[in-house]
N, C-alpha and C positions, 0 to 999 in steps of 0.2 A: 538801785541807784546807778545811774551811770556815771563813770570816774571821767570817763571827757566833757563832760557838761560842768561839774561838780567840782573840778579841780580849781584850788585858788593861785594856781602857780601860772606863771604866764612861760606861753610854749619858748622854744630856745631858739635863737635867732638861728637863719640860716643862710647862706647866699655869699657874696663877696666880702660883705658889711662883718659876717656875723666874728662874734667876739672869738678870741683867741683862745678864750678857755675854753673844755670841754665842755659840754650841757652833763647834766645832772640824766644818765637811763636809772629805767626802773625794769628789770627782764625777770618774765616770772612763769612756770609750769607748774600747776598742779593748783595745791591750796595752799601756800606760804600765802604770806600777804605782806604789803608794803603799806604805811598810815604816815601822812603828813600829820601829824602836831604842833602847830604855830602856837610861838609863846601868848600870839591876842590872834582872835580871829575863832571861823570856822575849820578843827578837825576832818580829815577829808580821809578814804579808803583810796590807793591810788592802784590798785591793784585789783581782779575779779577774779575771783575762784574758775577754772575748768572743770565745772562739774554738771551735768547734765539732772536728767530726771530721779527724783529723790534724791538727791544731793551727790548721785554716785559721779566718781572723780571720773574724766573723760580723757584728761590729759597728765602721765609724772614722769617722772624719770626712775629707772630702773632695769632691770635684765628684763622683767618681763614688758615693758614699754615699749609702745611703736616707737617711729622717729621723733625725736622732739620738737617740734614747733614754739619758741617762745614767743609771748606778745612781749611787746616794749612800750613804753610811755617815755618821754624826757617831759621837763617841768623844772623852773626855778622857784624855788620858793620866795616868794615877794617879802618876806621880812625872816626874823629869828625865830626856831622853833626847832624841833624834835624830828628825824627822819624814823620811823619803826618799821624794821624788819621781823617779821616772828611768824610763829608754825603755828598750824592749827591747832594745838594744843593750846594754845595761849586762846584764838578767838574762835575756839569753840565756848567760853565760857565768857569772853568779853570782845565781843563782835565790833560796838560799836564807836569809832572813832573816839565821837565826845565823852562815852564813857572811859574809855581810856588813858585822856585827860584826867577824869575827874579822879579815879581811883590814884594817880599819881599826885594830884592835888592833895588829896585827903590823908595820904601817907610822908608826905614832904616831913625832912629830918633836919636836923640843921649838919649837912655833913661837908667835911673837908672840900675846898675847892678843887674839880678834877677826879671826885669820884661819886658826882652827882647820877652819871649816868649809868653807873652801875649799880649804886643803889636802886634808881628809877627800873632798871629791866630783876636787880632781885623782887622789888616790891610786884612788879607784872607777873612775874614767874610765881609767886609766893601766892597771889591773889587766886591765878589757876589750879597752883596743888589746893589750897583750901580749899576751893568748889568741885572737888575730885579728880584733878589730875590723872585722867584715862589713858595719855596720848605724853609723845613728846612734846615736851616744852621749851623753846626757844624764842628768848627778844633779844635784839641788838637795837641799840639806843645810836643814834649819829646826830651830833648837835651841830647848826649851822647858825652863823651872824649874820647881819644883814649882808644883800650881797653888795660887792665891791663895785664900785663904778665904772659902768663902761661891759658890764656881763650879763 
């Protein structure tokens, strides 16, 4: 899938015009990966793994890593929904956007306002150790409203 095609977020203005607030980057080496979640719509992968043949990684950071080279994306998301950030560990076992979605659909709790999000990245992380949690496991959850006018 290519994430510039695929993306439902409309790019960030740029030029004299463009809005005063910052655009929304997305900077990434390695296999971390970044997932649009809109509360209606299509789920998106907004990020691509640097890995080459057989999956081997091409590009991370580290002592033993060449120079880093990040790619970047900016993208506003057109309406409210879920930004995900998380490690391989996480989509090594749930790769694909709309699944990601849906396992947090299926687990929805009725919990305290303000700590939706953190249930939502324990139920992802929980979901990966059940299926064998081989690897680190990290989701951070970042919720966004629609956007404000004039951005």
């Amino acid at each position: 899938m290519s994430c510039a095609t695929a993306c439902p977020c409309r790019p960030a203005p740029s030029g004299p015009h463009r809005s005063r607030l910052p655009s929304p980057r997305c900077a990434w080496i390695g296999d971390s990966r970044a997932y649009w979640l809109p509360d209606e719509g299509t789920c998106v992968a907004l990020t691509e793994d640097d890995s080459g043949q057989h999956d081997a990684l091409t590009a991370w950071l580290g002592a033993d890593a060449g120079e880093p080279a990040a790619r970047t994306r900016s993208c506003r998301p057109p309406g409210p929904g879920r930004l995900l950030l998380c490690t391989d560990g996480l989509t090594r076992y749930l790769s694909d956007p709309d699944a990601l979605r849906a396992v947090l659909a299926r687990n929805r709790r009725s919990t305290p306002v303000g700590h939706q999000l953190l249930e939502d990245a324990r139920t992802l992380i929980g979901y990966a150790m059940d299926a064998g949690g081989q690897d680190n496991i990290t989701a951070l959850l970042i919720h966004t409203d629609r956007p404000r006018r004039g951005y």
